[in-house]
N, C-alpha and C positions, 0 to 999 in steps of 0.2 A: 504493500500500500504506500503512492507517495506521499511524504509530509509535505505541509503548506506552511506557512507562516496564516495565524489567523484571523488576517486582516488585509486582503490582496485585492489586487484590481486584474482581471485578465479582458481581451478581446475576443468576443465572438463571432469572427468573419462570417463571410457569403456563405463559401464552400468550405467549414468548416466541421470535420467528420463528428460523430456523434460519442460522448466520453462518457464515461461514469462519472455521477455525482461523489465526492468522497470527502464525509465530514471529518473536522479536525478534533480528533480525540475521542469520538463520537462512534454510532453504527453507519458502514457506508449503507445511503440508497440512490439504485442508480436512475438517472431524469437526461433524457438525450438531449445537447444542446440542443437541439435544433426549437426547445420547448422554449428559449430566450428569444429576447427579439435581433436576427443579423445586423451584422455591423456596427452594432451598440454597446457600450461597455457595460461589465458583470463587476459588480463588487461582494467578493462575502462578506458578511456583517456576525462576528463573532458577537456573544453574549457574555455579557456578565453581570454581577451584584451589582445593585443600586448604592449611589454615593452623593456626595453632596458637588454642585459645580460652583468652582470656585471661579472661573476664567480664565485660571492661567493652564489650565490643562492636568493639573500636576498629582493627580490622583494615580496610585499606581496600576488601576486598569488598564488607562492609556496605554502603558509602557508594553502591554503585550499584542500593540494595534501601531500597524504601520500609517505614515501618513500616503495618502489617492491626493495627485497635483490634479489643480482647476490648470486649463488652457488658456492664453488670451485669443480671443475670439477675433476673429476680424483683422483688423487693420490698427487694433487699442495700440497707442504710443507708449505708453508707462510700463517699464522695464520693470515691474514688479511680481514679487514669487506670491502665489495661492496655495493652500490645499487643506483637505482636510483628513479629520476622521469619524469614524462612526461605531458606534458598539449599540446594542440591545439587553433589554433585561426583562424582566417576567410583568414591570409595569410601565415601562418607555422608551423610547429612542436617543439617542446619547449621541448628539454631536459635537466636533469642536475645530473649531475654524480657526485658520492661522497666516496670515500675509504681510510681505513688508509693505515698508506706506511712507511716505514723506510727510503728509500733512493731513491731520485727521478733520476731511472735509466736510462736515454735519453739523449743524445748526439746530434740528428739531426736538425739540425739548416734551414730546406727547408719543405715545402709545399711538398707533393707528392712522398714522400721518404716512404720507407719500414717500416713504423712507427710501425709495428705491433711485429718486435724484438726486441725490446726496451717496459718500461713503456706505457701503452697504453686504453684508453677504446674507446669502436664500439658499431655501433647501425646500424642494418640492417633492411630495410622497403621492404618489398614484396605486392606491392601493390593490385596487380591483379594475385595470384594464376594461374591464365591461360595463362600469359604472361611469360616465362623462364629468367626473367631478372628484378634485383631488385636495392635498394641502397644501398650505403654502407659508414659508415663513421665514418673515424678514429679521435681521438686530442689526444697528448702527452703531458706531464707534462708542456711541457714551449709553449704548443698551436701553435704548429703545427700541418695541417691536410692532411687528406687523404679523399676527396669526390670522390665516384668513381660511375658509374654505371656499373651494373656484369649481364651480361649475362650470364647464368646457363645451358648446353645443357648436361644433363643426366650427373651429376657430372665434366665435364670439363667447366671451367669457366675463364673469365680473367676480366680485368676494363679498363673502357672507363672515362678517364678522362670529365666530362662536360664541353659542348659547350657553348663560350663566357661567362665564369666564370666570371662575375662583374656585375658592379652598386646591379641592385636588385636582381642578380640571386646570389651574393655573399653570403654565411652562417657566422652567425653574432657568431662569438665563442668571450668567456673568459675563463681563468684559474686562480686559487689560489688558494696558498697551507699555510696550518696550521702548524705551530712548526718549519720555516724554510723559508729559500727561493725560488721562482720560477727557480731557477738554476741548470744547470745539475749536476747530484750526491750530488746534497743538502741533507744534514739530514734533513728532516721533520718527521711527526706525520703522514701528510696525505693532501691528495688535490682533489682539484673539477676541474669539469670541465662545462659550461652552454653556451649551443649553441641555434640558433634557425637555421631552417633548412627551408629557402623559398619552399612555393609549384613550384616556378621558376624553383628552377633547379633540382628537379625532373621529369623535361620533359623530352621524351614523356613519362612517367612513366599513365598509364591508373586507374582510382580510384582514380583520386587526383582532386583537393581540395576531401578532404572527406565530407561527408553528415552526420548529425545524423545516427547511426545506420552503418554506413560504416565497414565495416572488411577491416583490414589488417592482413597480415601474418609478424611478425617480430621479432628480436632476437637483445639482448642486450649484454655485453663481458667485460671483464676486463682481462688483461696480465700485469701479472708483473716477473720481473727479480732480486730482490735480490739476492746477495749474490749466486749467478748460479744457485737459486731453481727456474725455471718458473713456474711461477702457473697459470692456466687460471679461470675464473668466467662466469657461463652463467644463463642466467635469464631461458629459453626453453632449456633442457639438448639436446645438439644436439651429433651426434658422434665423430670421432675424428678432421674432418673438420669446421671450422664453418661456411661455404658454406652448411653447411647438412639440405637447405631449408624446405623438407619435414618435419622435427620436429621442425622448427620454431613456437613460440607461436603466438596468436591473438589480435591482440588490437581490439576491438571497440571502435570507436568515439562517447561518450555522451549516452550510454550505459550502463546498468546493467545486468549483469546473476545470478540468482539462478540457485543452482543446489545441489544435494544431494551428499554427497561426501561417497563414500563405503566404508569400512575399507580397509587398505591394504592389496593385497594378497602377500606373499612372493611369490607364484608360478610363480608371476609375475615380480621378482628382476630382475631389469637390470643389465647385466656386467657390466658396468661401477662404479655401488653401491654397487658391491660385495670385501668386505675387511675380509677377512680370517683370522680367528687368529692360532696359532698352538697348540695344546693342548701335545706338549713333554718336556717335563720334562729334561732340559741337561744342562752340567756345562755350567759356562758362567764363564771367564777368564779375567781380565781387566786388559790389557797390557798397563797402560800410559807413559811409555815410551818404546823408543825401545832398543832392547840388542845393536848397536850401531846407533850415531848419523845418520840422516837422509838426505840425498840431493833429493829433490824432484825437478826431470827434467823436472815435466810438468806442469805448474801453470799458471795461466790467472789475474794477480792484476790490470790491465790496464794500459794504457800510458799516459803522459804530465802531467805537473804542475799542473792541476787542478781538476787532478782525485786524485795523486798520494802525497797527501798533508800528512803534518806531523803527522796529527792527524790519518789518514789511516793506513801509513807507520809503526806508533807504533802500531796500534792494531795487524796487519799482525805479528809483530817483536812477543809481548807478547802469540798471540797462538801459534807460531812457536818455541816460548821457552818453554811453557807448553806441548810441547810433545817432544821436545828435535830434534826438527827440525834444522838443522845445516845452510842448505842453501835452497833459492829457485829462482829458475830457471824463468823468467816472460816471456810470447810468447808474450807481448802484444806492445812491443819498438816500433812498427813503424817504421818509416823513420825522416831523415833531423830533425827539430824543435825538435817533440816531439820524436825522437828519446834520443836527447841529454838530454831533460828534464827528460826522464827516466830513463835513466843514474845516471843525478847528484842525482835525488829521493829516487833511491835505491841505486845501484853500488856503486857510490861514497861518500855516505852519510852516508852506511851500509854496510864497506869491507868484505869482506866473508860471508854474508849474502844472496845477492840477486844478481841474474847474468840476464841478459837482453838481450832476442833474436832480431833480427830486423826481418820486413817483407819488401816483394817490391808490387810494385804497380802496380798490371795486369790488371787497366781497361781500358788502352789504347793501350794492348798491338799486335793490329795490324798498329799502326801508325808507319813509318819509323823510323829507329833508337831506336825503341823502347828496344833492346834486350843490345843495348851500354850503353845508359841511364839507365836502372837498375844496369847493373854492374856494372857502375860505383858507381852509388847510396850506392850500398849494400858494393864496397868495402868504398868508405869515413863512411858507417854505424859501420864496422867493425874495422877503424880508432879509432872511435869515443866511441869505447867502446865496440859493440855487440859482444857476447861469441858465435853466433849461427846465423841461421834462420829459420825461422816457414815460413810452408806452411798448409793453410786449407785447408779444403776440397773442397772447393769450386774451387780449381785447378781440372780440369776434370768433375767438375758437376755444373757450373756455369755462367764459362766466355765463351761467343761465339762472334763470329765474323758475320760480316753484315748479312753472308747468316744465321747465325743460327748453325756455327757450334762449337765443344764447343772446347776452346784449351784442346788438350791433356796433359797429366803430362811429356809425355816422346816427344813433341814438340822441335825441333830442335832450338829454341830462346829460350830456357831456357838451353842450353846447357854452355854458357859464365857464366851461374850464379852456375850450378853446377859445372863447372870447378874453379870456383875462390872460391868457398869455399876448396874446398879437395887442392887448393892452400893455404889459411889461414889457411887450419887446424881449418875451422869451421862448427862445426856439422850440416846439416838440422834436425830438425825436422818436417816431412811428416804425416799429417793427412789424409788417403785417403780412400776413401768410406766410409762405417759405416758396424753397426750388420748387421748380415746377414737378420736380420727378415726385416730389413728397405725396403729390394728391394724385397718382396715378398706382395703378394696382402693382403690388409690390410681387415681379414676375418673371419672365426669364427677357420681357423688353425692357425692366426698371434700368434705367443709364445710372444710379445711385444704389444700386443694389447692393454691393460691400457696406455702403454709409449705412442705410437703413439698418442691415444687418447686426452693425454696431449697435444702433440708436431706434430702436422699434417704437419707441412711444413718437417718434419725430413724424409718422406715417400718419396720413389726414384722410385717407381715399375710404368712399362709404357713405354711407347715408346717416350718418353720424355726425359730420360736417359739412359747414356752407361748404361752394366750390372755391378755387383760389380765383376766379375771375368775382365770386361776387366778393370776396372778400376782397380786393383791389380797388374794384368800384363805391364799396363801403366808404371806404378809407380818402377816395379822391372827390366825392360829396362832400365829406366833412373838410375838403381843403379847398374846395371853389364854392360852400356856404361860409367859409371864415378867410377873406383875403387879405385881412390885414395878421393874418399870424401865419409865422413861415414855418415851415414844414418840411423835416429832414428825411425821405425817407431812406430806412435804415438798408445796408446791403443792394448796393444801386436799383432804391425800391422795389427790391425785391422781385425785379424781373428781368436780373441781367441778360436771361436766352432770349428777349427781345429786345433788343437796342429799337429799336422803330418804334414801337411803343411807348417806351419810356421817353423815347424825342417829345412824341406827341403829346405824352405828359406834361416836358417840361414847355413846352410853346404855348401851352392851353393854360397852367397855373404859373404864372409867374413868382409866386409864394411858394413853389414847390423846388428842394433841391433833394440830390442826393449826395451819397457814399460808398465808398469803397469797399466795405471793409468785408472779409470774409467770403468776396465775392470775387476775386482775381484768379480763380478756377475758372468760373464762367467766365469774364471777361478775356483771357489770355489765350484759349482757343481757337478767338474768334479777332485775331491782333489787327486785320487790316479794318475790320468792323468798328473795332473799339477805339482804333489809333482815332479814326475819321472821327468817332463820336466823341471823345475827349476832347479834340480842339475844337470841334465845332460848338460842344455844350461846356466849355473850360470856365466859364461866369458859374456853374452850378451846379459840381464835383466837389465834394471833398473828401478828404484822404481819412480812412479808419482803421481799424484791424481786427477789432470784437476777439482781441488777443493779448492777454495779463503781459505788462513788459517783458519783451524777450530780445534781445537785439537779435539777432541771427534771422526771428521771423520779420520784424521789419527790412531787415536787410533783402529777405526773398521781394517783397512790395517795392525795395526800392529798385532791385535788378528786374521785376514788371515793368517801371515805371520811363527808367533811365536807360535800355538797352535792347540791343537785338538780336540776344541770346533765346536760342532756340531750343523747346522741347525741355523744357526743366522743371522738377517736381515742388509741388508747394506746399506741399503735404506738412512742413514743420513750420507754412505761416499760421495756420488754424487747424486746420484736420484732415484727411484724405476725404476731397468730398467726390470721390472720380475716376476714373481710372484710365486718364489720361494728362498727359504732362499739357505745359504752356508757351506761350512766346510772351516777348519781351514787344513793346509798343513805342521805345525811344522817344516819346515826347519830346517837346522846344523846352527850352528854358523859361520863357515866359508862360510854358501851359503847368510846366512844372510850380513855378513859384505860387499860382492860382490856387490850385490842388493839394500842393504840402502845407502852405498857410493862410495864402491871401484872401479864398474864400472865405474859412472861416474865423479869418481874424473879422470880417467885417459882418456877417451873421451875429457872431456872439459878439458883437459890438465890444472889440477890443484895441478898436482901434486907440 
């Protein structure tokens, strides 16, 4: 009989002959692979006695449980390790997560919050393949959770929070992190996570308690957000959803599989593992700084004291002077408190440096009085210092009202707030819809199908959301009903794969400009398009990046800007939004100085 170590991960390929099941210390019974799902990974899940979790792992059960590495998925930039482990016992499931991290990115201070855009690892149990509804369970760096049961009905899915969540049906979490503190935006090294997971409150979930030899269907995750690179981690490579049950791997319970593992076919490369290299041979031009200083009007460093700390603040300052970055723009001010603290953090602490948008606060915004209460808000924000304000996307694709319907962009209660800025003379910044590929079926024709793959909540396509044409039109009402307030729209408003449109934008609103930023994928494709369209529209461009200071990635925006270097990847200005490289558009010197600052030195009235 052979031994196993009792805690392994093995492959169950295509043509993978049929083995004996053989428990570790245990009676063999034998169960032919072929009873797993191909191609999907098998994990045995050794059992043992129930203990207390502490977080840091350190119990000595662990020690007889190997740790199963999570994958990074995709195209994720963050050179960081995942993995975990798993064990069982007579009343729960025993996991414990472990990854390095540089900056422990979570904020959310509540139980049952969106944990999943923020720092995060999940663990999904599908107990009964025949049943369309699994578990699912999130912790964040400072252990907070997300226990949800998912109903799964042919890829639409939602969560049911569990019934009478306490005493023993409660899941017993810890957290602790190495090189740092359990504190939001702590520098650490890295952090764990150690839950146990009652077979309670996976009721009615069918397959549970598990038995020797029990199958589960289930999938493991890791998200993180450094520095605006999200990367995801999966133990079973699912698609761009991690809801994509069907390639969930298998656990058995106290269990062993052999199995023969075939060499690999390439015929059988998955999209997702396909990384292309280019074999052209072209100058490469390194512009580290630019021909003139730089205002970047679209930047995200975050709000309040306790993001926005000294030690932050100068690193921001020293890449911003290594590429000769003059000012930047922050959308992140918030309101009231941490409005002010972003203020004094940057603004005031770093004059001509850092200029601070405010936002307002649309989740109550069908409760009376709602539409006076922000305006007023936004004017004491703009008191107080804000040069601007930022609207997300999430204006028109997000917020609804009791029946479900979603406020419009161009909604009649947000009229007070457009009027009083084109009264202060302070700019919106308008993020509205996304790429176009976002709202088309995510397919083997999606041209963003690696992005999505990463980023599956970023996918709009469905009867679930207006389309991105009415949401454009939303957006461009609300800018030729308010003419006297100018209007930035974000990501060459959002409709770079159309220059011809966007012309006839800006010739139609004279209040209306754009930005650059995050959008020099699409623009660089299309170089003799864009050359044209830059000096022709050079009065109402300006330069952005929707990217935390990095010199290197302005560097990529200034070898766009300044040159006519061909075929080059810009994957380290923002994100791999493509999978295809750009050219370079060489700009005048006079379209350049419009663009890097003279625009918006005179928008934001800095003259």
């Amino acid at each position: 009989m052979t031994s196993w170590p009792t805690c392994i991960q093995r492959t169950c390929h295509r043509f993978c002959l049929a083995m004996p099941l053989v428990a570790a210390a245990l009676l063999p019974i034998v169960l032919p692979t072929a009873a797993l799902a191909a191609d999907l990974p098998t994990l045995i899940v050794p059992k043992c006695d129930d203990f207390d979790v502490t977080g840091k792992g350190d119990a000595q059960a662990w020690e007889t449980c190997q740790w199963v590495p999570l994958n990074r998925r995709g195209n994720g930039q963050l050179d960081y390790t995942a993995q975990f482990k798993i064990m069982y016992s007579d009343k729960g499931i025993y996991v414990l997560f472990d990854g390095s991290d540089k900056t422990l990115t979570a904020t959310m201070q509540e139980d049952f919050l969106d944990l999943w855009t923020e720092d995060v690892f999940e663990c999904f149990f599908w107990t009964n393949p025949k049943d369309p509804v699994y578990f699912e369970y999130e912790i964040s760096p400072l252990g907070y959770e997300l226990p949800i049961l998912v109903p799964n009905l042919d890829g639409q899915f939602l969560g049911w929070r569990p019934w009478h969540y306490d005493g023993d049906k409660r899941i017993q979490k810890k957290v602790s992190a190495t090189g740092g503190k359990n504190e939001s935006m702590s520098g650490v090294t890295g952090w764990r996570a150690e839950v146990f997971i009652p077979y309670l409150v996976l009721e009615p979930l069918r397959n549970v308690p598990p038995k020797e030899g029990t199958q589960w269907r289930a999938n493991f995750y890791r998200v993180d957000h450094d520095e605006k690179k999200t990367t995801g981690w999966d133990w079973a490579r699912t698609g761009p959803s991690f809801h994509d049950s069907k390639n969930f791997g298998t656990l058995v319970f106290g269990k062993v599989v052999e199995s023969e593992t075939p060499k690999d076919d390439i015929r059988e490369l998955k999209l997702a593992d396909w990384q292309p290299k280019s074999m052209l041979k072209t100058k490469v031009t390194r512009v580290n700084t630019p021909t003139y200083p730089v205002i970047d009007v679209h930047n995200h460093l975050g709000g309040g004291a306790s993001v926005l700390t000294v030690e932050r603040v100068k690193r921001y300052l020293q890449e911003m002077d290594d590429a000769s970055v003059q000012t930047v723009v922050n959308l992140d001010g918030g309101w009231d408190d941490k409005l002010a603290e972003t203020v004094a953090a940057l603004d005031t602490a770093h004059p001509g440096r850092f200029l601070t948008f405010a936002l307002i606060n649309l989740r109550d915004f069908e409760t009376e009085g709602w539409s006076q209460r922000e305006t007023a808000r936004l004017r004491n924000s703009f008191e107080a210092g804000a040069k601007g304000l930022k609207f997300h996307k999430s204006l028109g694709l997000s917020y609804r009202n009791r029946d479900g319907n979603l406020l419009t962009i161009d909604d009649e209660r947000l009229d007070p707030i457009w009027a009083l800025c084109g009264e202060m003379q302070r700019p919106v910044m308008i993020h509205t819809s996304d790429p176009a590929a976002f709202f088309t079926p995510l397919d083997r024709f999606n041209e963003r199908w690696h992005e999505l793959n990463d980023h599956p909540g970023w996918l709009f396509h469905g009867d679930k959301f207006p389309s991105r044409e009415e949401l454009l039109d939303q957006r461009n009402r609300a800018i030729a009903k308010h003419p006297k307030t100018t209007f930035i729209g974000a990501h060459f408003g959002n409709n770079p794969e159309d220059l011809e449109t966007v012309g006839q934008w800006l010739d139609k609103y004279p209040n209306f400009y754009v930005d650059i930023d995050a959008r020099i994928s699409e623009l660089g494709r299309q170089p003799y398009s864009s050359r044209k369209f830059f000096i022709r529209y050079q009065d109402r461009i300006m330069f952005g990046t929707d990217t935390t200071p990095d010199a290197e990635a302005y560097r990529l925006y200034y070898r766009f800007m300044e040159t006519d270097d061909e075929y080059f990847d810009t994957a380290e200005s923002h994100h791999r939004q493509g999978f295809w490289n750009i050219y370079g558009i060489f700009l005048p010197d006079p379209v350049l100085e419009k663009i890097y600052r003279g625009n918006a030195t005179r928008v934001l009235g800095l003259d």
